[in-house]
C-alpha positions as YAML, in Angstrom:
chain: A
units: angstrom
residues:
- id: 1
  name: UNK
  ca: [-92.24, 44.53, -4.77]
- id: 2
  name: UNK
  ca: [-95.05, 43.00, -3.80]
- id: 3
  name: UNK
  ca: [-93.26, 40.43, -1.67]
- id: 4
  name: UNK
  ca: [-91.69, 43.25, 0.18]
- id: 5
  name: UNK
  ca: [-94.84, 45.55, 0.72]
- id: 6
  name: UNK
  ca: [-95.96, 42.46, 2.23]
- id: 7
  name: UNK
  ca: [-93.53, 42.16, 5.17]
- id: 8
  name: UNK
  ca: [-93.25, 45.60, 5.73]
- id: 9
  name: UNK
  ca: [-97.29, 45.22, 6.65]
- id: 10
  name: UNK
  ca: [-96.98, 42.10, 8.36]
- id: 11
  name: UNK
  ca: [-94.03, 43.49, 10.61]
- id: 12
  name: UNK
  ca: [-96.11, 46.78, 10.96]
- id: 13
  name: UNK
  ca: [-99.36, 44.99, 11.92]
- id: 14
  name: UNK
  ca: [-97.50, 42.79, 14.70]
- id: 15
  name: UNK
  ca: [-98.44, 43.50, 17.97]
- id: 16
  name: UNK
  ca: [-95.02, 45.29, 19.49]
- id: 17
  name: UNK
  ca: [-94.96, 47.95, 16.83]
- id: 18
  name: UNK
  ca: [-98.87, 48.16, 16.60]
- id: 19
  name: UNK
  ca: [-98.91, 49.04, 20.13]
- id: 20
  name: UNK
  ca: [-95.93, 51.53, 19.77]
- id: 21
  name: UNK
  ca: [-97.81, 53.85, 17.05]
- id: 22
  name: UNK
  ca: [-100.82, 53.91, 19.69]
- id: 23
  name: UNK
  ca: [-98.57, 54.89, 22.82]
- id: 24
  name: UNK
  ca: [-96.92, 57.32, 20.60]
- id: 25
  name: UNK
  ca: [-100.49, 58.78, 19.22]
- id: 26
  name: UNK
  ca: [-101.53, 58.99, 22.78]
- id: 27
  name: UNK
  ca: [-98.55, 61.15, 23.71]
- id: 28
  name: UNK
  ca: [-99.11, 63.32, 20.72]
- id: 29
  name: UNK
  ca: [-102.86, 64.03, 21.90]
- id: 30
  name: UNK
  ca: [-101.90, 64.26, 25.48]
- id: 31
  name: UNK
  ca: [-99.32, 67.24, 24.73]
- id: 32
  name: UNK
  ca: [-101.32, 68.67, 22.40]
- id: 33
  name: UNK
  ca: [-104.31, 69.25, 25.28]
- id: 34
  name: UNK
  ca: [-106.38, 66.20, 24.69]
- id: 35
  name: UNK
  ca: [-105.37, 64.63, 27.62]
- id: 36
  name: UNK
  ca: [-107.70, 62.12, 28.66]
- id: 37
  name: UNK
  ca: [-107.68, 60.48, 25.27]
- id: 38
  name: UNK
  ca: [-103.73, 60.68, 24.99]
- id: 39
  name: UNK
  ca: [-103.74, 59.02, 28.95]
- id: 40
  name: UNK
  ca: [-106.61, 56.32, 27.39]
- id: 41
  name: UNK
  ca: [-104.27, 55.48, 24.26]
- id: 42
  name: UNK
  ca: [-101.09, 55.18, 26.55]
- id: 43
  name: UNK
  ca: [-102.50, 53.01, 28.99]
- id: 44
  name: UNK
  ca: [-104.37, 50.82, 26.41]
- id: 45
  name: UNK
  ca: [-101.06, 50.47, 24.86]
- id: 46
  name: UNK
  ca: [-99.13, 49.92, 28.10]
- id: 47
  name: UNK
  ca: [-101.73, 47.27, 29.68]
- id: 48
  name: UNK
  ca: [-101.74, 45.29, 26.08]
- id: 49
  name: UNK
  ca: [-97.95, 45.36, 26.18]
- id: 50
  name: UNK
  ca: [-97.80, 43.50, 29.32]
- id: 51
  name: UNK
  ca: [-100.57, 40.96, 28.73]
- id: 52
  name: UNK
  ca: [-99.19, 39.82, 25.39]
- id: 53
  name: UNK
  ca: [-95.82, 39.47, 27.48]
- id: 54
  name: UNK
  ca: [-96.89, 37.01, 30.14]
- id: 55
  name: UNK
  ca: [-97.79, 33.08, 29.40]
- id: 56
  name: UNK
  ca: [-101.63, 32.59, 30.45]
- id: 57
  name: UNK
  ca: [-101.85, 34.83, 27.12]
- id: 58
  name: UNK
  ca: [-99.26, 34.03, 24.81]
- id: 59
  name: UNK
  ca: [-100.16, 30.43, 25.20]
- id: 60
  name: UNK
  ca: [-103.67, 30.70, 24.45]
- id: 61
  name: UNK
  ca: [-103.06, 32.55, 21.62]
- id: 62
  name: UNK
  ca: [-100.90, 29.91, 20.01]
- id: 63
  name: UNK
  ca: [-102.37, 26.68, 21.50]
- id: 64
  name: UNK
  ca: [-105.23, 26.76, 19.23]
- id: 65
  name: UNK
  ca: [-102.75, 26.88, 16.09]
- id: 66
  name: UNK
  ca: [-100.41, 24.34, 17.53]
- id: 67
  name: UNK
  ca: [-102.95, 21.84, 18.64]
- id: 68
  name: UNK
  ca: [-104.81, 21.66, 15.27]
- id: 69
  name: UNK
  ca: [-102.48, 18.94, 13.98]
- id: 70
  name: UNK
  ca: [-101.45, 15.82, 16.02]
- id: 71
  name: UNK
  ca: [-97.68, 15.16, 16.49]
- id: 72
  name: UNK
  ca: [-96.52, 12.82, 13.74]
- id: 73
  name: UNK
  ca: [-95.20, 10.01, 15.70]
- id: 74
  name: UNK
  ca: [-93.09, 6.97, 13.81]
- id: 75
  name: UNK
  ca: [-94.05, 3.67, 14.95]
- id: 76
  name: UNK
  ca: [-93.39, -0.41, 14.01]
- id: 77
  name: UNK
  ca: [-97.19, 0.33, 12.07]
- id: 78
  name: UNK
  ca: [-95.78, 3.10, 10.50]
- id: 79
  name: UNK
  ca: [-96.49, 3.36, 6.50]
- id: 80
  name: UNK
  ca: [-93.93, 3.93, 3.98]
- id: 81
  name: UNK
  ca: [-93.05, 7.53, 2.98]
- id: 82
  name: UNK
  ca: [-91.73, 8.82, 0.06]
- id: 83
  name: UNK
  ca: [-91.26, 12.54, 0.84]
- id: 84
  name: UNK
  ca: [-90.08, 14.60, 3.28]
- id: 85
  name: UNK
  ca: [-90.39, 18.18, 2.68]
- id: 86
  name: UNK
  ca: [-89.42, 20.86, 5.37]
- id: 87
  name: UNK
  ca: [-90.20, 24.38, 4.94]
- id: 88
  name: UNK
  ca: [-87.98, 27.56, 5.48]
- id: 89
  name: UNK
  ca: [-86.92, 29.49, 8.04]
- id: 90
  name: UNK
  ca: [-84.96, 32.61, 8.43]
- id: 91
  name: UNK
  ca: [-81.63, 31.87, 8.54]
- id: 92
  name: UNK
  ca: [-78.06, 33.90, 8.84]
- id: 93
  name: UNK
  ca: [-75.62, 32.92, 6.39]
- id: 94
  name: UNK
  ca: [-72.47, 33.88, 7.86]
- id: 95
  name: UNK
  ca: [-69.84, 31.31, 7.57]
- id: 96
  name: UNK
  ca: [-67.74, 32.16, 10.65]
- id: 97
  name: UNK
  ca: [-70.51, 30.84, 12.51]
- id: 98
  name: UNK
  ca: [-70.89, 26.72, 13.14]
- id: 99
  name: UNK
  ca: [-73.34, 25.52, 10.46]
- id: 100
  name: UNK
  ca: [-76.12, 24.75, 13.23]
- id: 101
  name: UNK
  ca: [-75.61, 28.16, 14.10]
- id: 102
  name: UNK
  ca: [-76.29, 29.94, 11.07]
- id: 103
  name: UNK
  ca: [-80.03, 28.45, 11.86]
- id: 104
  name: UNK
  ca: [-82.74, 29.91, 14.10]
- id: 105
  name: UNK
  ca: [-84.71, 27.93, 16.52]
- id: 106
  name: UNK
  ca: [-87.62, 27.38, 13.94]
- id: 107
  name: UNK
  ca: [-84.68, 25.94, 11.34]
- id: 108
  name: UNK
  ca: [-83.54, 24.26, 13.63]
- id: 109
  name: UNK
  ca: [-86.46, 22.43, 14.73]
- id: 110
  name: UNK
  ca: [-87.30, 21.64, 11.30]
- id: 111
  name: UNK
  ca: [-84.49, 20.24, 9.73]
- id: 112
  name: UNK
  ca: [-83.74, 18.34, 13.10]
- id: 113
  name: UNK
  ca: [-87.18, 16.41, 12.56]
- id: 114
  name: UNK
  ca: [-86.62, 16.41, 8.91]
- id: 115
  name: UNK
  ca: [-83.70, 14.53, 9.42]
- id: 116
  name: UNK
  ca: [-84.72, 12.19, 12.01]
- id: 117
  name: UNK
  ca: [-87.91, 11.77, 10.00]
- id: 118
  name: UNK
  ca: [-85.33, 10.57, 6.77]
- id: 119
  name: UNK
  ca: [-83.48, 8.29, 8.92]
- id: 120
  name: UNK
  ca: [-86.99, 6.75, 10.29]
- id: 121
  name: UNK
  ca: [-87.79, 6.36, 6.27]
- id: 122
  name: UNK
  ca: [-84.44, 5.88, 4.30]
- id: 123
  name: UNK
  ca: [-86.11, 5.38, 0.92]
- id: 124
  name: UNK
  ca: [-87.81, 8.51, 1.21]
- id: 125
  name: UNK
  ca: [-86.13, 11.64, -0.45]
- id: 126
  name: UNK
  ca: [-85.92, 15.26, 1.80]
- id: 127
  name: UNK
  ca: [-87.00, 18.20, 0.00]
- id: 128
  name: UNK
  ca: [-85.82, 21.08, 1.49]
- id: 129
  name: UNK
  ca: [-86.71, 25.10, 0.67]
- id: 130
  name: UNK
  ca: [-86.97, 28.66, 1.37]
- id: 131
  name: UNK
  ca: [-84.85, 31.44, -0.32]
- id: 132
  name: UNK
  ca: [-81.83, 33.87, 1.10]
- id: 133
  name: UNK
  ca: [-83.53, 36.29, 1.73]
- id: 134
  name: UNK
  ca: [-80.88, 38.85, 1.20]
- id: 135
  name: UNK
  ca: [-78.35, 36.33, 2.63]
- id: 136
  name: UNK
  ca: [-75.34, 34.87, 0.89]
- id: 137
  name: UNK
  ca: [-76.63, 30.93, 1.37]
- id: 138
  name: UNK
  ca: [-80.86, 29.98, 1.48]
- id: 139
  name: UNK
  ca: [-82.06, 28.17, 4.08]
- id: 140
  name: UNK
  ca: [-82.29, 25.31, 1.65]
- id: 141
  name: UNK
  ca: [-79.20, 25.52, 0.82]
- id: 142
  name: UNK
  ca: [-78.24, 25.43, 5.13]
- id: 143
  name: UNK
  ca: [-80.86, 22.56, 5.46]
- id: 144
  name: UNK
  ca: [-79.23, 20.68, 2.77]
- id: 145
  name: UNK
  ca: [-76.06, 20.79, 4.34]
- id: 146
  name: UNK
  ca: [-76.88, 20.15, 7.39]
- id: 147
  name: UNK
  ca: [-78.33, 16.71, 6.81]
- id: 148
  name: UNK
  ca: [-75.38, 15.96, 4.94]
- id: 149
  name: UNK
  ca: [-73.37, 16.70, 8.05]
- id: 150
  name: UNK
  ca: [-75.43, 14.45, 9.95]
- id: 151
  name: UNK
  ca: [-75.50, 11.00, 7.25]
- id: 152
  name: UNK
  ca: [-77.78, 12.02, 4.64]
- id: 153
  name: UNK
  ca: [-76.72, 10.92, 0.80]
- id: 154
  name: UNK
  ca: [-76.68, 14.05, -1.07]
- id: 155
  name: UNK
  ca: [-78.58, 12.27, -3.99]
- id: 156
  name: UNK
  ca: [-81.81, 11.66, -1.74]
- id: 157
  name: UNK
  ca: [-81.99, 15.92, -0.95]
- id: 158
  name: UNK
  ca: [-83.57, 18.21, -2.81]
- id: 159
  name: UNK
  ca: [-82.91, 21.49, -2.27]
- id: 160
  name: UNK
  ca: [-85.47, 24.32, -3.61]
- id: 161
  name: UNK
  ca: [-83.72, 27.67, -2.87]
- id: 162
  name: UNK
  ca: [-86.48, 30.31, -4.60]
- id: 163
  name: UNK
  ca: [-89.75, 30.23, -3.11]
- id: 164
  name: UNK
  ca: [-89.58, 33.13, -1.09]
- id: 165
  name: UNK
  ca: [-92.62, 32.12, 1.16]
- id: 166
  name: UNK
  ca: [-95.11, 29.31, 2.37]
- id: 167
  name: UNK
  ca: [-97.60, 29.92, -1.04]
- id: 168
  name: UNK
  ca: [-94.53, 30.00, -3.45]
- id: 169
  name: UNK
  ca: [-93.46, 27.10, -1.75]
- id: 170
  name: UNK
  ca: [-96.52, 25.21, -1.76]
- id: 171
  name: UNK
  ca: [-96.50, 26.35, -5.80]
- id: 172
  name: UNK
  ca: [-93.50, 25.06, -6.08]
- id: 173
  name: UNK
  ca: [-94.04, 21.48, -3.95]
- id: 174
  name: UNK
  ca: [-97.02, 20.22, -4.43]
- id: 175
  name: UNK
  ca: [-96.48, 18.96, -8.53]
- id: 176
  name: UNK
  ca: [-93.32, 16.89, -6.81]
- id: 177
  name: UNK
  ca: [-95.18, 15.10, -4.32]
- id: 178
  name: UNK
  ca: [-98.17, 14.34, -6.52]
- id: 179
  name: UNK
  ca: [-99.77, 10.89, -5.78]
- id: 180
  name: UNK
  ca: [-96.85, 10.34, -3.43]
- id: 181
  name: UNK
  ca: [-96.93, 9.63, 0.39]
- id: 182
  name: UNK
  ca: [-95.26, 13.07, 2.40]
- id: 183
  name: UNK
  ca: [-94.90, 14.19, 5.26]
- id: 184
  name: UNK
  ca: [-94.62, 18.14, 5.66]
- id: 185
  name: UNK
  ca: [-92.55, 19.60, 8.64]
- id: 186
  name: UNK
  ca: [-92.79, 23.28, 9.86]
- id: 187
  name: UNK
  ca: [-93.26, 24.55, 13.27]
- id: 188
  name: UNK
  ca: [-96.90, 23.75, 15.07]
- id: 189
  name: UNK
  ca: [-97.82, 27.23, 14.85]
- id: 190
  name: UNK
  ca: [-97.51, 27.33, 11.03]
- id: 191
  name: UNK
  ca: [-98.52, 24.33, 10.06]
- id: 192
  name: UNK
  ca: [-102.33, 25.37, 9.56]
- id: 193
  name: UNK
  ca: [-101.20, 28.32, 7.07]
- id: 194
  name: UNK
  ca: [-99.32, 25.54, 5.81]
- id: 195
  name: UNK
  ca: [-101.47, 22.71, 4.97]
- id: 196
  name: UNK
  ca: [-104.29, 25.23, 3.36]
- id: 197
  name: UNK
  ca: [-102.01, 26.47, 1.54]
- id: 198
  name: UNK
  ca: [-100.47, 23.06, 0.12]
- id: 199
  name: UNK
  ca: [-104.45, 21.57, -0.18]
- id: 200
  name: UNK
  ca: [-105.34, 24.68, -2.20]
- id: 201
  name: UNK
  ca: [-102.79, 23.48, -4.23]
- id: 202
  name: UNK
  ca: [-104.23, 20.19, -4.37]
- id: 203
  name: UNK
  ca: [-101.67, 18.48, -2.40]
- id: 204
  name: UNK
  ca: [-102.46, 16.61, 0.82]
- id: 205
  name: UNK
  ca: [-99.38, 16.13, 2.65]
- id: 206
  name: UNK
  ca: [-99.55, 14.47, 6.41]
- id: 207
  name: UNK
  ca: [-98.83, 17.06, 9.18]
- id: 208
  name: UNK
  ca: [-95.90, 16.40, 11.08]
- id: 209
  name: UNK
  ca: [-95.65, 19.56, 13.56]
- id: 210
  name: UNK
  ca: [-92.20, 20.21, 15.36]
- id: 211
  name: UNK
  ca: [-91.54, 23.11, 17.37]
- id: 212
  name: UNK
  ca: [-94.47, 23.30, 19.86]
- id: 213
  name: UNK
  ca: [-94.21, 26.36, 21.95]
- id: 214
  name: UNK
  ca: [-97.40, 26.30, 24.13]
- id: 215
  name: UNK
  ca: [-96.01, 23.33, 26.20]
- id: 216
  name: UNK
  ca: [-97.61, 22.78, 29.99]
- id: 217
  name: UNK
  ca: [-95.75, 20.98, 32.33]
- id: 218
  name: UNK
  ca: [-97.07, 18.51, 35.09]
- id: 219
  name: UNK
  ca: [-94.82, 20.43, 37.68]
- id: 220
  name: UNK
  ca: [-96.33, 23.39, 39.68]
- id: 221
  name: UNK
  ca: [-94.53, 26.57, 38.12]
- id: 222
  name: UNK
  ca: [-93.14, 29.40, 40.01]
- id: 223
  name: UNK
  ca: [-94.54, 32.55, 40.33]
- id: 224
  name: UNK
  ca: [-92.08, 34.44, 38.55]
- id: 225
  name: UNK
  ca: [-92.90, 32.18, 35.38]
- id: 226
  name: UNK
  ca: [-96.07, 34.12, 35.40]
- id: 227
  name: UNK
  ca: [-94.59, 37.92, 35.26]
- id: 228
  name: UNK
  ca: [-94.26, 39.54, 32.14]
- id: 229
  name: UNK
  ca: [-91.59, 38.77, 29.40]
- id: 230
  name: UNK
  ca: [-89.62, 39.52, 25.78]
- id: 231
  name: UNK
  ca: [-89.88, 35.52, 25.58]
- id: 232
  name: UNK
  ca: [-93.44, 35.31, 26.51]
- id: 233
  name: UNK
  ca: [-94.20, 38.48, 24.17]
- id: 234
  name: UNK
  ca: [-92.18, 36.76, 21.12]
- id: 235
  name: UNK
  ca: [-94.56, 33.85, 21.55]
- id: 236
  name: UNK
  ca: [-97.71, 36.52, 21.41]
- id: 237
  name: UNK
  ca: [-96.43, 37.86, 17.67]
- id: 238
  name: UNK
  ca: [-95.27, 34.04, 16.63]
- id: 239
  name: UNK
  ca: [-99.45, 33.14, 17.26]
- id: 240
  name: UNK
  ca: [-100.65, 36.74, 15.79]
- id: 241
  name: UNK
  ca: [-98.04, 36.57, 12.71]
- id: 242
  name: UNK
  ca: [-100.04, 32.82, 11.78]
- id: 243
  name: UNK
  ca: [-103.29, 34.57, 12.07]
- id: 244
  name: UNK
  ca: [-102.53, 37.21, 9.89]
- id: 245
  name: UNK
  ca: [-101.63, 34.95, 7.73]
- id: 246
  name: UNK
  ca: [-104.26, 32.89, 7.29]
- id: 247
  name: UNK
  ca: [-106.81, 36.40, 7.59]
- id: 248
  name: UNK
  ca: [-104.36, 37.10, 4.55]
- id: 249
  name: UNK
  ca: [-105.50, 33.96, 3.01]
- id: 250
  name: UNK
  ca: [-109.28, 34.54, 3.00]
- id: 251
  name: UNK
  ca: [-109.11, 38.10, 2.56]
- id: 252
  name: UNK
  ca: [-107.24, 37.59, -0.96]
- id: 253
  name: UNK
  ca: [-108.76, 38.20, -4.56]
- id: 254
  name: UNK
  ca: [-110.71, 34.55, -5.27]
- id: 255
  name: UNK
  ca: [-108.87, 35.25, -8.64]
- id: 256
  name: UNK
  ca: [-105.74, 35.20, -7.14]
- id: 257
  name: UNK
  ca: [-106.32, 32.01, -5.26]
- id: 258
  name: UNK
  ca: [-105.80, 28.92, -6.43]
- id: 259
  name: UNK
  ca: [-108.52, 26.33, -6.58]
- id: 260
  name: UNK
  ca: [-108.81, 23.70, -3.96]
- id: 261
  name: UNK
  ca: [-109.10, 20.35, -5.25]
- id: 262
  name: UNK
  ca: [-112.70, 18.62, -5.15]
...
């Protein structure tokens, strides 16, 4: 229950539907004769709409989350892992659909560097998680098969289908890798929800970010790049989603957190 009265706030709080409820409160006082405040609410709404849309925005939301951790790049100096572990993402488990398919892009960004990341390091096991979600097949579950599909021994996986988010995960990770080299994989964006969440725990993975979305490129851009967009938007709630998050983290119970390690 507690779980779900979770999303329900997180998807209420993001920006699209935030903005929504104020356009729509700003028509109610507008027809019901307070006009200039109905005309302030709707335009407010309106201008906030299109800023979040475009990319000087979006991206400087999310650049500040995605540049907090370095790449993890794999070199001839490279030390010798031992774990692995990618995090969930959702997923839609519907069969008639090719395997890779059944994955969204932030799946599929992860378990792609997972696996490339278990081929760099072949002694090192891949721990794989997140839950259905109301699906017939977790993401782990997915993840799992995928690397299979693409050479990974079955006996070096391990798949953790329950944790239903990044702190049940991190609950449920952090005894495995204790005192063992790991790598963690989620998208750049999440991956500073993610590490506080696995230090808290007293585990001290090494960031290894996939999934940038704030990327500049060296070529001069069009115009048109610049105008307002549903892709440029999604970016806006990916970056306010994270800092929900972690405002979720601090605002928490001390109680209810756990204790980082010294």
């Amino acid at each position: 229950m507690v779980f779900l009265a979770k999303k329900w706030l997180g998807t209420g709080l993001l920006p699209l539907p935030l903005l929504l409820i104020v356009a729509l409160l700003g028509a109610v006082f507008f027809f019901f004769k307070a006009k200039r405040t109905g005309l302030t609410l709707m335009t407010l709404a309106a201008m906030s709409v299109c800023l979040l849309s475009t990319r000087p925005v979006a991206n400087a939301l999310i650049r500040p989350l995605e540049s907090t951790y370095p790449p993890y790049l794999v070199t001839p100096d490279s030390q010798a892992i031992q774990d692995i572990i990618v995090l969930g993402a959702a997923q839609v488990a519907n069969t008639n659909l090719p395997l890779l398919s059944q994955l969204g892009n932030a799946g599929l960004a992860r378990i792609s560097e997972g696996i490339y990341l278990a081929l760099a390091f072949p002694e090192a096991r891949l721990i794989v998680s997140g839950y259905a979600g109301g699906e017939g097949r977790s993401s782990a579950e997915l993840y799992s098969a995928v690397a299979q599909q693409f050479g990974i021994a079955p006996e070096r996986i391990m798949a953790l289908p329950k944790p239903k988010d990044t702190a049940e995960e991190a609950v449920a990770i952090a005894p495995l890798i204790n005192n063992r080299r790991a790598l963690l994989v989620t998208s750049a964006s999440h991956m500073p929800r993610s590490m506080s969440l696995f230090n808290a725990q007293g585990a001290h993975p090494i960031a290894a970010p996939v999934g940038h979305l704030a990327k500049e490129s060296n070529a001069t851009l069009p115009l048109y790049t610049y105008l307002p967009s549903s892709h440029y938007l999604a970016r806006s709630e990916t970056a306010w989603h994270e800092y929900l998050g972690l405002l979720w983290q601090q605002l928490k119970p001390s109680a209810e957190r756990p204790v980082p390690s010294s």
